[in-house]
C-alpha positions in Angstrom: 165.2 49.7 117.9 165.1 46.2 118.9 165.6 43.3 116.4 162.2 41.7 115.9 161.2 38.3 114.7 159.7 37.3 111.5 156.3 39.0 112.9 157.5 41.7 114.4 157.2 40.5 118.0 159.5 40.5 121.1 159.6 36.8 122.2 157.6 38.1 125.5 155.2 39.6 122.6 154.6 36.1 121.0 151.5 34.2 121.3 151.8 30.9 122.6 150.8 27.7 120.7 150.5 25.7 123.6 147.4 28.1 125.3 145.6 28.8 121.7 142.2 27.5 123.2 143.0 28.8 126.7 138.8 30.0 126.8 137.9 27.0 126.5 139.8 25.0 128.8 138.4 23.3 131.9 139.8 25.1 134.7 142.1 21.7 135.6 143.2 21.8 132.3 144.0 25.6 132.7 145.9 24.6 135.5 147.8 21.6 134.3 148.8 24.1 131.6 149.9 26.8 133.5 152.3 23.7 135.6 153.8 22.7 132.6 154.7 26.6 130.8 156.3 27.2 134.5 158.7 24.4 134.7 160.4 26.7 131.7 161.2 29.3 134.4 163.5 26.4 136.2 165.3 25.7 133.0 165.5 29.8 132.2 167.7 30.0 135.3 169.6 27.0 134.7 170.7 28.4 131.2 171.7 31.8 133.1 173.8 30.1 136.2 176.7 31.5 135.0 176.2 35.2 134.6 174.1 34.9 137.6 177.0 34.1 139.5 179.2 36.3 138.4 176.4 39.2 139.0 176.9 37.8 142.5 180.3 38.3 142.6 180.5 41.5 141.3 177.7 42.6 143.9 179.5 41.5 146.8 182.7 43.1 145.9 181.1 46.5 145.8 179.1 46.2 148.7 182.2 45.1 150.9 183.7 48.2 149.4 181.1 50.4 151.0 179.1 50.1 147.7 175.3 49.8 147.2 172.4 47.5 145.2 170.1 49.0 143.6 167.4 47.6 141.0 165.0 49.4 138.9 162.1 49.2 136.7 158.6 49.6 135.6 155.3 47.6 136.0 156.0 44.2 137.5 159.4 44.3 137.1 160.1 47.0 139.3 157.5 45.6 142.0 159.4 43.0 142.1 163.1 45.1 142.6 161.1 46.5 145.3 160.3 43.0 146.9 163.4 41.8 146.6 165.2 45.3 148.1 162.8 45.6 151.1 162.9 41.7 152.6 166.8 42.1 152.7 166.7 44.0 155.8 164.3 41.9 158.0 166.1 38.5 156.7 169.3 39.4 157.0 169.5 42.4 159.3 171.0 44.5 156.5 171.3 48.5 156.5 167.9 49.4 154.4 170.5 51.8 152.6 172.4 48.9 151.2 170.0 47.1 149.0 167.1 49.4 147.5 164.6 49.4 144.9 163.4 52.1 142.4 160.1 51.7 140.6 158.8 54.3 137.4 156.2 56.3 139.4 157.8 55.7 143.2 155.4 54.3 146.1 152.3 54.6 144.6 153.0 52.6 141.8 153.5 49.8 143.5 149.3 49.2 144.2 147.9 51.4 141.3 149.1 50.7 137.7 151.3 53.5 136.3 153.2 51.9 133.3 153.2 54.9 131.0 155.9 56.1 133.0 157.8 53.5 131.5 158.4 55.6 128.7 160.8 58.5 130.0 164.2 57.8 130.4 165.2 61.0 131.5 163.0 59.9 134.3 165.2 56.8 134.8 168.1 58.7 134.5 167.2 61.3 137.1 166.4 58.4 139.8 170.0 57.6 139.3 171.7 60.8 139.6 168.9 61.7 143.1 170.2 58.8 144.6 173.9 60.0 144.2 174.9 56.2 142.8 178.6 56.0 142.6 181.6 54.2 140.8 181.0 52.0 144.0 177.5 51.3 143.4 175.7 48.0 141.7 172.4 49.0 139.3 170.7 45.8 138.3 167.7 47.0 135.3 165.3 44.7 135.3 162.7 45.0 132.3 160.5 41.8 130.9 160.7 42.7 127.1 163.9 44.7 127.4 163.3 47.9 125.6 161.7 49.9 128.3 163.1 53.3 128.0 163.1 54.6 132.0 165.4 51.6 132.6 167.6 52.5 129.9 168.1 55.8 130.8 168.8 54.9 134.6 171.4 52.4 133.1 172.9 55.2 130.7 173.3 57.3 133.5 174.9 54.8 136.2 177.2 53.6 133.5 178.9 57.5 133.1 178.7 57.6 136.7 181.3 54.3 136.5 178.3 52.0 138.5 178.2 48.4 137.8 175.6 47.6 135.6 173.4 44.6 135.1 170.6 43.7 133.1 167.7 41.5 133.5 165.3 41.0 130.7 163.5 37.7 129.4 164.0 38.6 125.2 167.1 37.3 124.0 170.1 39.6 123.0 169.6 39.4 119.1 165.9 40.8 119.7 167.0 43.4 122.3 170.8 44.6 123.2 171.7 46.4 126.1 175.4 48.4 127.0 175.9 46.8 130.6 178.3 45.1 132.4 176.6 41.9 133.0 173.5 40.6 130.9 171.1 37.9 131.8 168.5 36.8 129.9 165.7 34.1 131.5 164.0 33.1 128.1 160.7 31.5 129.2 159.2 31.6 125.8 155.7 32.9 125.1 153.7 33.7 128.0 150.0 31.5 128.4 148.4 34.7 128.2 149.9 36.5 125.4 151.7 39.6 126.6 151.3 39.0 130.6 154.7 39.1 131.4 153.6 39.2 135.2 153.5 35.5 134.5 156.7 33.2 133.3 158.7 36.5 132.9 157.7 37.6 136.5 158.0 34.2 137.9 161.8 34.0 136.7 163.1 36.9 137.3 161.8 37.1 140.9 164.3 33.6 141.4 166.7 35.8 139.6 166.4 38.4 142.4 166.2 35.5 145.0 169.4 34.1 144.0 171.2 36.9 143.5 169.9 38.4 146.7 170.7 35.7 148.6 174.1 34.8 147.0 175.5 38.3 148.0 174.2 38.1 151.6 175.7 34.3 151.7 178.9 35.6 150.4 179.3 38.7 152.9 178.6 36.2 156.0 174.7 36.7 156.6 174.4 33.2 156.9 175.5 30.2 159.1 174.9 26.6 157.1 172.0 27.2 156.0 170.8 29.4 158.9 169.4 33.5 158.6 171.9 34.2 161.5 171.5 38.0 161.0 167.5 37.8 161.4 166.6 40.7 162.8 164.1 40.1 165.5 161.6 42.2 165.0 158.6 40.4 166.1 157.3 37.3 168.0 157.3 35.3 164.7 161.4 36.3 163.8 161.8 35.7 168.1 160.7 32.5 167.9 162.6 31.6 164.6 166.0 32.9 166.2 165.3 31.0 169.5 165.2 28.0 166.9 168.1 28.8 165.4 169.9 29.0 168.9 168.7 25.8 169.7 169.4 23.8 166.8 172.8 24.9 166.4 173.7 24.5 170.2 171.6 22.2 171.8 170.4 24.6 174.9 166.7 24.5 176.3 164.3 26.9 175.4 165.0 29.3 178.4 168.7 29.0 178.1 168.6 30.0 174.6 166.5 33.0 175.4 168.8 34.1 178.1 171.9 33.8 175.6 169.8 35.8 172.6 169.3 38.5 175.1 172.7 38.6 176.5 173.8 39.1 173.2 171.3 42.2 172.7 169.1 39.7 170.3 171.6 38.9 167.8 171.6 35.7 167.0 175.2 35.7 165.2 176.5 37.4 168.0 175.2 35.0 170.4 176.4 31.6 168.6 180.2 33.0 168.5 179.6 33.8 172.7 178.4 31.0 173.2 180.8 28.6 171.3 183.7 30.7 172.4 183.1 32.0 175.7 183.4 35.4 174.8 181.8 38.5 176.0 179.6 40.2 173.7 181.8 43.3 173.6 185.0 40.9 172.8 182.5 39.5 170.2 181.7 42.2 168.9 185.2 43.1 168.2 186.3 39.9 166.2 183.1 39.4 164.1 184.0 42.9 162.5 187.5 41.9 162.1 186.3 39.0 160.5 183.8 41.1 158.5 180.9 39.9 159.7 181.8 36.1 159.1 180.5 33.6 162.2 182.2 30.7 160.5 185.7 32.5 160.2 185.6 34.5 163.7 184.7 31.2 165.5 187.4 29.5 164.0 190.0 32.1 164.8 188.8 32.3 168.4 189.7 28.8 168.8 192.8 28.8 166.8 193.9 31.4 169.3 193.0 29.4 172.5 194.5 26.3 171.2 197.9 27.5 169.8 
């Protein structure tokens, strides 16, 4: 059982002083409210930089291994495991295999509330051993107030199957404990609405996810500068954003980038390391996975090569 404060509440439990007369607020004042209890999101992640980053690291070391990212959860926190898992692929081009999410109550749960499966661990537990997560594997629980029992069980069970565990909650450790590999808490305090932890809670731990999603693709050569070089281009929108790209980071026309995305069958990594290079796309190919993935490395090598 979790440690409770003087009153018996979780700290995402706790009603907040600052919103006491929140029915009776004009709705500016409701929003100038609501501005000032968010800015404690910014400083939540500013007190968990560190194990943030080494959640990174960890991640990228098992997914260079062959290893994959999974969060789970229930309610809003596993909507927003889900969020994070499925815009990985479309930003960064990446198998839809490597990063995943699992919510209590699967698809459907994600538009219709079913929180009372939040309650089974042998449920949690079961997603972990029907997705076959390995020693390889990265499970990241994510649950606002900490004790919910389905993420527990999912944690239980991807820690005797030798996963890398991490945990997400917004409660500090005294008030809940957890047996994982990496903890971080974002303690925004007391949510405006008492008990909406879709709110501060949500808000932090979806720039949890964005970091840490982000970190891990930076780190295993998804990005150029500050560039989504492994957009996949999907649609006009992602076309138009890797024609950008193209031109931006090598000064062609319009129609000259378009020529050199599709010579490069519309990878815009691929395309760059041709173009700055002169190599074919097949010879491309070849040295961006000897360089695992990495634009900035292969390019470099490429011209080491020529120039020595």
């Amino acid at each position: 059982m979790p440690n409770l404060d003087e009153r018996g509440h979780l700290l995402t439990e706790q009603a907040n002083p600052n919103s006491q007369n929140l029915d009776q607020l004009t709705t500016l004042k409701l929003v100038d409210l609501f501005n000032q209890e968010d800015a404690q999101t910014i400083a939540a992640i500013a007190q968990a930089r560190q194990p943030l980053a080494r959640a990174i690291d960890r991640t990228v070391n098992a997914l260079r291994q062959g290893g994959r990212l999974f969060y789970i959860g229930a309610g809003t926190s596993g909507r927003l495991g889900v969020l994070d898992a499925a815009e990985c692929p479309p930003t960064f081009c990446s198998d839809p295999e490597q990063v995943q999410g699992i919510l209590a109550g699967g698809a459907e749960a994600l538009v219709r509330s079913s929180e009372g499966l939040e309650d089974r661990a042998d449920d949690g537990a079961a997603a972990i051993h029907d997705r076959h997560i390995t020693a390889l594997d990265v499970v990241v629980g994510i649950t606002a107030g900490g004790t919910t029992p389905y993420v527990h069980g999912a944690l239980q069970a991807a820690r005797q199957q030798g996963a890398t565990t991490i945990f997400i909650a917004c409660v500090p450790t005294e008030q809940v404990s957890a047996a994982v590999d990496l903890d971080i808490r974002l303690l925004v305090g007391p949510e405006v609405l008492a008990g909406s932890t879709r709110l501060k809670a949500g808000t932090a731990t979806k720039l949890a996810l964005n970091i840490l999603s982000t970190g891990v693709m930076v780190q295993l050569g998804k990005v150029y500068g500050n560039r989504m070089v492994d957009v996949a281009v999907t649609n006009n929108k992602l076309h138009d954003r890797a024609l950008r790209i193209l031109q931006d980071l090598t000064a062609l026309n319009r129609e000259d980038a378009r020529a050199l995305l599709e010579q490069s069958d519309r990878k815009v990594k691929l395309a760059l390391l041709m173009h700055w290079t002169g190599l074919g796309k097949e010879e491309g190919d070849r040295l961006l996975a000897k360089h695992q993935g990495h634009l900035r490395k292969a390019t470099t090598a490429s011209n080491e090569s020529r120039f020595s």
